[in-house]
C-alpha positions as CSV (number, residue, x, y, z in Angstrom):
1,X,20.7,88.1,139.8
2,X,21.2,92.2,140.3
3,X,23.0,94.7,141.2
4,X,21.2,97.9,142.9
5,X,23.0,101.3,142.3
6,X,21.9,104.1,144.7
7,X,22.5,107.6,144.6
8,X,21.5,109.4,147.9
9,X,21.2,113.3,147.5
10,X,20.5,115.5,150.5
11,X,16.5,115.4,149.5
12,X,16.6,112.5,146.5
13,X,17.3,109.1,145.6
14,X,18.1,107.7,142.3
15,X,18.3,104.1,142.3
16,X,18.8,102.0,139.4
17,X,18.5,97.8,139.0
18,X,20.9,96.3,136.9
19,X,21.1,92.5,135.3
20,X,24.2,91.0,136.8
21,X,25.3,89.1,133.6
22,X,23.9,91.4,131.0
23,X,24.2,94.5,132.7
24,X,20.8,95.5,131.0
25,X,18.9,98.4,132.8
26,X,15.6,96.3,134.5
27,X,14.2,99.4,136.3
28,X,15.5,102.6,137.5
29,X,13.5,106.0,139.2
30,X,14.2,108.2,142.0
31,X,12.5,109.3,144.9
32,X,12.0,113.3,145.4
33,X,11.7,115.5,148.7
34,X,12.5,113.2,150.7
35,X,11.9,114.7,154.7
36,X,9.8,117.0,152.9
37,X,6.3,117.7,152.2
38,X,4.9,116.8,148.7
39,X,7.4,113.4,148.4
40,X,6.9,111.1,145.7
41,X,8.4,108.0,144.1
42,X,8.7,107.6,140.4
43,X,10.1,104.4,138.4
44,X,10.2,101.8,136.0
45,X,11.0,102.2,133.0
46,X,9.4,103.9,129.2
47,X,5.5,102.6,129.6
48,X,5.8,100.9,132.6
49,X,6.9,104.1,134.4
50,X,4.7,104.7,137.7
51,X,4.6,107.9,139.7
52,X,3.0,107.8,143.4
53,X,2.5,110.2,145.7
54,X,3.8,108.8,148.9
55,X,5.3,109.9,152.7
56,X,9.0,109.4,152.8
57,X,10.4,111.4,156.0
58,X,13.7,110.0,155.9
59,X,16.3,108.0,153.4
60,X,15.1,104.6,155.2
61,X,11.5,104.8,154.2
62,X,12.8,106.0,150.8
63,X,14.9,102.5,150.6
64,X,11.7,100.9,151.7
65,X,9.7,102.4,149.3
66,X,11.6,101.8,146.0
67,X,12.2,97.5,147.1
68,X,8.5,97.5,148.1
69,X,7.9,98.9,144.1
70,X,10.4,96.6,143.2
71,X,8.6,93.6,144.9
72,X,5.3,94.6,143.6
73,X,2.9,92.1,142.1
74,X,1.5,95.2,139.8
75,X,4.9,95.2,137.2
76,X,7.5,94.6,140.5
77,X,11.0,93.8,138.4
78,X,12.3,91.2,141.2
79,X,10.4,88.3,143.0
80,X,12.8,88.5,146.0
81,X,15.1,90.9,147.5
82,X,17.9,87.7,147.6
83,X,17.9,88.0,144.0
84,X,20.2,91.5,145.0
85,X,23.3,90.6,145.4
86,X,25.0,93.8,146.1
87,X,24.2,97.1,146.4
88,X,26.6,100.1,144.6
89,X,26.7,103.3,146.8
90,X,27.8,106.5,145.5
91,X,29.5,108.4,147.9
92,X,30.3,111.7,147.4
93,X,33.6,112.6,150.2
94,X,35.9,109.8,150.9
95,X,38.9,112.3,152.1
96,X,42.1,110.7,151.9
97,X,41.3,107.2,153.0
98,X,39.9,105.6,149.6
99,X,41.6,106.1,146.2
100,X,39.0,103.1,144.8
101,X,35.8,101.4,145.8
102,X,35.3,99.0,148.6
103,X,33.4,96.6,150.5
104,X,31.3,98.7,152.7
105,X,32.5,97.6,156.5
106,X,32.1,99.3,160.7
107,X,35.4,100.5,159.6
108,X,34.3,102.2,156.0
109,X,31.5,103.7,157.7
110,X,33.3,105.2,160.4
111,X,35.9,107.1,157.7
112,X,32.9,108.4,155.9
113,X,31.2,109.7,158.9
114,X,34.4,111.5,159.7
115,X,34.2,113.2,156.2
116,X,31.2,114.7,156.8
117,X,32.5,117.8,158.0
118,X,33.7,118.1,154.0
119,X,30.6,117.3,152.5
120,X,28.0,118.2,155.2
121,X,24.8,117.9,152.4
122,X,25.9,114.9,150.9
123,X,27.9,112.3,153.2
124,X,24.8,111.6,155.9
125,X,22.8,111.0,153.2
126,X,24.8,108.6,151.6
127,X,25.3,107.2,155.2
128,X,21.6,106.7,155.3
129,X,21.1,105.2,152.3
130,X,23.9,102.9,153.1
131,X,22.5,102.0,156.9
132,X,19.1,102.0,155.0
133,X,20.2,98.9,152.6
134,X,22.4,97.2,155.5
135,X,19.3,97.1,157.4
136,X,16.7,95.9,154.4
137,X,18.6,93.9,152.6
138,X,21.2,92.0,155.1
139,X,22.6,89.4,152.5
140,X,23.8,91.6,149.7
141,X,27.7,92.8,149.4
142,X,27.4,96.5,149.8
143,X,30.2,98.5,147.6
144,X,31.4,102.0,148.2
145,X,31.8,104.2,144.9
146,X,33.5,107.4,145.4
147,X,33.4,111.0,143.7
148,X,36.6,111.7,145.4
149,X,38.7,108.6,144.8
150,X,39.5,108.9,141.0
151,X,41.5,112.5,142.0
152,X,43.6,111.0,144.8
153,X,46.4,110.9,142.1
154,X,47.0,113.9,141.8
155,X,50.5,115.5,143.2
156,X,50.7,117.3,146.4
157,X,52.2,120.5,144.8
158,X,48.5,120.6,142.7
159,X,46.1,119.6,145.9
160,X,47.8,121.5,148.7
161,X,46.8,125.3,149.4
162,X,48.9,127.8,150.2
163,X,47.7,128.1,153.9
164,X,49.5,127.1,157.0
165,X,50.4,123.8,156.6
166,X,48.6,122.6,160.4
167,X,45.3,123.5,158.1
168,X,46.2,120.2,156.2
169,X,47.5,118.3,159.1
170,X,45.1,118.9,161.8
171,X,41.7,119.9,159.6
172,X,42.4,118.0,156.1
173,X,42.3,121.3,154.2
174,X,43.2,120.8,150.7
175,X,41.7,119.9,147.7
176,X,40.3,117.0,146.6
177,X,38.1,116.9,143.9
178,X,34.9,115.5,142.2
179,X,32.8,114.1,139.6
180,X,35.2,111.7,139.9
181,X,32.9,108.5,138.8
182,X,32.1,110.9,135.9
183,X,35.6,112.2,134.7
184,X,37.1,108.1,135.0
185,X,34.4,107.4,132.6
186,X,34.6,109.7,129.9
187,X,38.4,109.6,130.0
188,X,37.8,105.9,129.3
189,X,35.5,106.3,126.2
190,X,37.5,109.0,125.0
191,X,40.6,106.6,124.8
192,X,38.5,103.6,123.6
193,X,37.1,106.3,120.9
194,X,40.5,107.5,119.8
195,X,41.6,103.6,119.5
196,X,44.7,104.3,122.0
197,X,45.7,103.3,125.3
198,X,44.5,105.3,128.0
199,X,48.4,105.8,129.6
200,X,48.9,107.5,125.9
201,X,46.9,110.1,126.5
202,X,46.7,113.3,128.0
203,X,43.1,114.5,128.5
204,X,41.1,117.8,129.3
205,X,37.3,116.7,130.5
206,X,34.5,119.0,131.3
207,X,32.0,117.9,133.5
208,X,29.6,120.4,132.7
209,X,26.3,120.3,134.4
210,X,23.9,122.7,136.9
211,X,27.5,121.6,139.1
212,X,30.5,121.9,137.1
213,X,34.1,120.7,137.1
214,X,37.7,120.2,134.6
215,X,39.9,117.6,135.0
216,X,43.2,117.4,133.8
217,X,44.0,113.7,132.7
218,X,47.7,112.4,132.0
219,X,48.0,108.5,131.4
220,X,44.6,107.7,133.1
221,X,45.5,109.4,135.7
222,X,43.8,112.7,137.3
223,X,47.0,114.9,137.8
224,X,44.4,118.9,138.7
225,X,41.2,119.1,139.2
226,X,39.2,122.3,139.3
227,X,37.0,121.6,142.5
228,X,38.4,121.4,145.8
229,X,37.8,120.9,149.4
230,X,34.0,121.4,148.5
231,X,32.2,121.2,145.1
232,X,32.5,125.1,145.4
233,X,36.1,126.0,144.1
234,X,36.7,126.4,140.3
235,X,34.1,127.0,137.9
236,X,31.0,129.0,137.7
237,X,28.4,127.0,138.0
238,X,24.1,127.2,137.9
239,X,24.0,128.8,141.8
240,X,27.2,128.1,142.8
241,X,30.1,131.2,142.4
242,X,33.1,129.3,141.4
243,X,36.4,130.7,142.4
244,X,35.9,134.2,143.8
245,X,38.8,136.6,145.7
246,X,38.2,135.0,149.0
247,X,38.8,138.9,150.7
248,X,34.9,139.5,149.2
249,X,33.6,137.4,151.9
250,X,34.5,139.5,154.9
251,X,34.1,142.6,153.0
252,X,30.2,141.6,151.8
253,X,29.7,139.7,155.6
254,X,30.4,143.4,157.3
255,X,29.2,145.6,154.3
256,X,26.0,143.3,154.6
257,X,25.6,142.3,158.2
258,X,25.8,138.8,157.0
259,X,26.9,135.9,158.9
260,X,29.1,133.4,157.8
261,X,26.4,130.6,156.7
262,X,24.4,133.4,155.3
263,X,27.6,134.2,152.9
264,X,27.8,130.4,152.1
265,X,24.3,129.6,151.3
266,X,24.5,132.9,149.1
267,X,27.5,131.5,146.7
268,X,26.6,127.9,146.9
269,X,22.1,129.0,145.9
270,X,22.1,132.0,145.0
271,X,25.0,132.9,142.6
272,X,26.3,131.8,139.2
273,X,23.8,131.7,136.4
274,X,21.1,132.8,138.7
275,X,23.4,135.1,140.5
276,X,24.2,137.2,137.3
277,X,21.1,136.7,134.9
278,X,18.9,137.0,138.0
279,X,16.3,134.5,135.9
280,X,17.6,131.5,136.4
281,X,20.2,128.5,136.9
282,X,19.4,126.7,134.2
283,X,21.1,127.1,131.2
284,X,18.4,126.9,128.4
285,X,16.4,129.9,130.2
286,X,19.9,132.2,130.1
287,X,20.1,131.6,126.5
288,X,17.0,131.8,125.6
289,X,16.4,135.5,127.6
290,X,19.8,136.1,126.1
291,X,18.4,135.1,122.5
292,X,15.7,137.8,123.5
293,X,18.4,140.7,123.9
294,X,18.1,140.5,128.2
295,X,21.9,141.9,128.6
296,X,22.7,140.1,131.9
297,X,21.6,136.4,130.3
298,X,24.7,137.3,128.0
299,X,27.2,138.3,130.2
300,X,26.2,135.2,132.2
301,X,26.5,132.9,129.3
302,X,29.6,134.3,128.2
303,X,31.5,134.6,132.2
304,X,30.6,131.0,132.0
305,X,32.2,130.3,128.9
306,X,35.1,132.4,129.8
307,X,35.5,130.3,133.4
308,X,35.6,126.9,131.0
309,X,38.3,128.5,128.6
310,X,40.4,129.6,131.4
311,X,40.4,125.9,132.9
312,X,41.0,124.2,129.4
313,X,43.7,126.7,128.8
314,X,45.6,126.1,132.4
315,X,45.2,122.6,132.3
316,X,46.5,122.7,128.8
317,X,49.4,124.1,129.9
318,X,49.9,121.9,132.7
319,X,49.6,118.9,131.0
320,X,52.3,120.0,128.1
321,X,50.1,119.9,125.5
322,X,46.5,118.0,125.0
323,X,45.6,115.1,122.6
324,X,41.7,115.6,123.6
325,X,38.7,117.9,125.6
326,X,36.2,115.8,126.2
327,X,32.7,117.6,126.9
328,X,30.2,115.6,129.3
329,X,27.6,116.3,131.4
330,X,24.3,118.4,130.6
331,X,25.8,121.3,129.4
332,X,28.5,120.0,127.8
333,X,26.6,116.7,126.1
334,X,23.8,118.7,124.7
335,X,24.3,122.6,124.3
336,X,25.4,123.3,121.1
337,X,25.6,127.1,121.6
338,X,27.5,126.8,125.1
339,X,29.9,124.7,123.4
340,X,30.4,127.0,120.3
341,X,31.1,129.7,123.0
342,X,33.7,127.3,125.1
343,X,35.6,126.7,122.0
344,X,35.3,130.6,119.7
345,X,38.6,131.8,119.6
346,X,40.2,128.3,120.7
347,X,41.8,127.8,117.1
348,X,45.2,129.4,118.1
349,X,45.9,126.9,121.0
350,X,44.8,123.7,117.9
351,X,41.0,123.6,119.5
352,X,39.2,123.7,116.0
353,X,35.4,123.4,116.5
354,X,33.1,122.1,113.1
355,X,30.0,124.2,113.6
356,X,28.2,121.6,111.5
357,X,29.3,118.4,113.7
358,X,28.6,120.5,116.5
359,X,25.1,121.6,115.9
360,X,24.4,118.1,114.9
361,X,24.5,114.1,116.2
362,X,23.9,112.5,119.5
363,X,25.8,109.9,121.9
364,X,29.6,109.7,121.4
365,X,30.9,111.7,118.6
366,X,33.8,113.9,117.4
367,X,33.1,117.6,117.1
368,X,36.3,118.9,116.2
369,X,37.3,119.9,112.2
370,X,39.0,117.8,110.1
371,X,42.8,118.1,111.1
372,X,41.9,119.7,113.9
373,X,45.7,119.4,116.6
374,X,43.3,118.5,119.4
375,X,40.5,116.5,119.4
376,X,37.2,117.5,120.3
377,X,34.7,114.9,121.5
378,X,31.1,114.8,123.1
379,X,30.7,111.8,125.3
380,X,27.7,111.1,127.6
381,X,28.6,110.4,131.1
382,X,27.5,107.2,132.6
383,X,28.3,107.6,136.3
384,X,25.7,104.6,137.1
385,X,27.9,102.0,135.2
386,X,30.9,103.1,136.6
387,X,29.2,101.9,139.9
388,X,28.2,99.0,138.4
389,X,31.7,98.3,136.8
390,X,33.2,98.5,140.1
391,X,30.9,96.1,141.9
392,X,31.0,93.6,139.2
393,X,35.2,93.7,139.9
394,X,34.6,93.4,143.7
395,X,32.2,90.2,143.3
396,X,34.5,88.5,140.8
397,X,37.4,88.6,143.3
């Protein structure tokens, strides 16, 4: 028997197909441009992967698509869609109703619909992928995963903003977090690596990726977080501005003749990395213009770096001191060089980085020198099995 995991993105789907007892990876792939033209569906897995061109107008005929592959006589991985016995949805806005997963109900569906208005990209997708599997595959328990629910720990003095309070009462302004799935996980293997109990720890982790995010982490428990309402607050990010003075958005709208969506798609597209190199979002092209002497790659790379160190150092702070920073996430799982910059001049605050051990090694590993006061470890993220973790619990109830 298996479990599905499915990851519905605004345009994508990732999907993955998991052996219930082993928990071994039986196929994975994602579909791209979905509602678009040029959509395709890629999967399986090392020589068996298959790529085919193929119409998918809507997150329904991309469901469709991946169990028909899945089916298939040519390499399918499952002779029956009963053989699915739940489905693991990652959802990325579950407001204040969920603080864990759940058993996908009328009533769940009706609390994420009425967070869509947080996460206007991401929640009707996931609401189609979820109505998708409901409809196609009627006998399996579908599960709710959310990026959300891992920060509803944190205190009210750290999620509230200082705005009239009716904001949070009538409109549910305030923040909430995300990379969630991601920042439980690593905090996890972080505590399993250091051979102590999670509750004995106080954690920094960096989810660093084209989206980025730091998580404060005392006991297991996420106590700041530096996204809020929407995956825009906190840090730069590949297109996305991070924190900004919020008075440079009617000053720019007037200045400009820009209207508020304009602003927004501006700081969420066409900002950060991109925003400041003016090549592009993605990391490895910054460094390697700024390798090549281009003067805005390096004041990208290092306003990046700077954003990270002003996180760790805050959260340092607020924790009372750190045992660990836990680096995740593209960025932060395999740039050496961001990493170096992160960390230069860290020493003071017990943050001692081994340039050998960082340079080198894959998977989970310690980076930090040798009596190094905090820790420094690189641990790749593993969102999928945290999905898959959760469903597991829900079946064996």
């Amino acid at each position: 028997m298996y479990i599905l995991v499915i990851n519905a993105g605004s345009s994508s789907l990732k999907f993955q197909l998991v052996n219930q007892d082993t928990r071994a990876l039986v196929d994975k792939g994602l579909c791209e441009k979905v509602g678009l033209d040029g959509s395709f569906l890629q999967y399986g897995i090392g020589d068996a992967e298959k790529t085919i061109d193929i119409p998918l107008p809507n997150h329904h005929a991309a469901i469709q698509a991946v169990l028909n592959a899945m089916l298939s006589t040519d390499g399918g991985s499952v002779e029956s869609l009963d053989q699915i016995v739940a489905v693991g949805h990652r959802v990325v806005h579950g407001g204040e109703y969920f603080s864990g997963s759940v058993v996908i109900t009328d009533d769940v569906i009706n609390r994420i619909e009425e967070c869509v208005p947080l996460a206007p990209l991401h929640n009707p997708a996931g609401l189609m992928g979820i109505r998708a599997c409901i409809d196609l595959m009627p006998n399996a328990l579908q599960v709710a995963v959310f990026d959300t629910a891992f920060h509803q720990t944190m205190p009210k003095k750290a999620f509230m903003y200082p705005l009239p309070y009716e904001f949070y009462e009538n409109l549910s302004v305030r923040r909430y977090g995300f990379h969630g799935t991601s920042h439980r996980y690593v905090s996890e293997r972080a505590a399993a690596y250091l051979n102590k109990n999670p509750d004995e720890l106080k954690l920094i982790t960096c989810h660093l990726g084209n989206g980025g995010s730091i998580t404060a982490i005392d006991g297991g428990r996420s106590v700041d977080t530096s996204m809020g309402l929407t995956p825009l607050e906190g840090l730069m990010m590949g297109t996305r501005s991070g924190s900004i003075d919020p008075a440079i958005l009617p000053f720019v709208m007037k200045a400009e003749g820009l209207t508020a969506e304009e602003v927004e798609s501006i700081m969420n597209r066409k900002s950060g990395l991109l925003g400041i190199s003016g090549l592009s979002s993605d990391l490895r092209d910054v460094l390697a213009a700024a390798a090549d002497g281009n003067e805005r790659a390096q004041l990208a790379l290092e306003m990046f770096a700077y954003a990270v160190k002003g996180y760790i150092g805050r959260y340092t702070f607020i924790l009372g001191g750190v045992d660990a920073v836990v680096m995740t996430a593209g960025i932060g799982e395999r740039s050496a060089d961001m990493r170096a910059l992160i960390f230069e001049g860290l020493e003071g605050v017990g943050m001692v980085l081994d340039s050998e051990l960082n340079a080198t090694g894959r998977g989970e590993r310690e980076i930090s020198a040798e009596g190094s006061p905090v820790r420094i470890l690189v641990i790749p993220t593993d969102e999928e099995g945290v999905i898959v973790s959760d469903v597991l619990a829900i079946l064996q109830r």
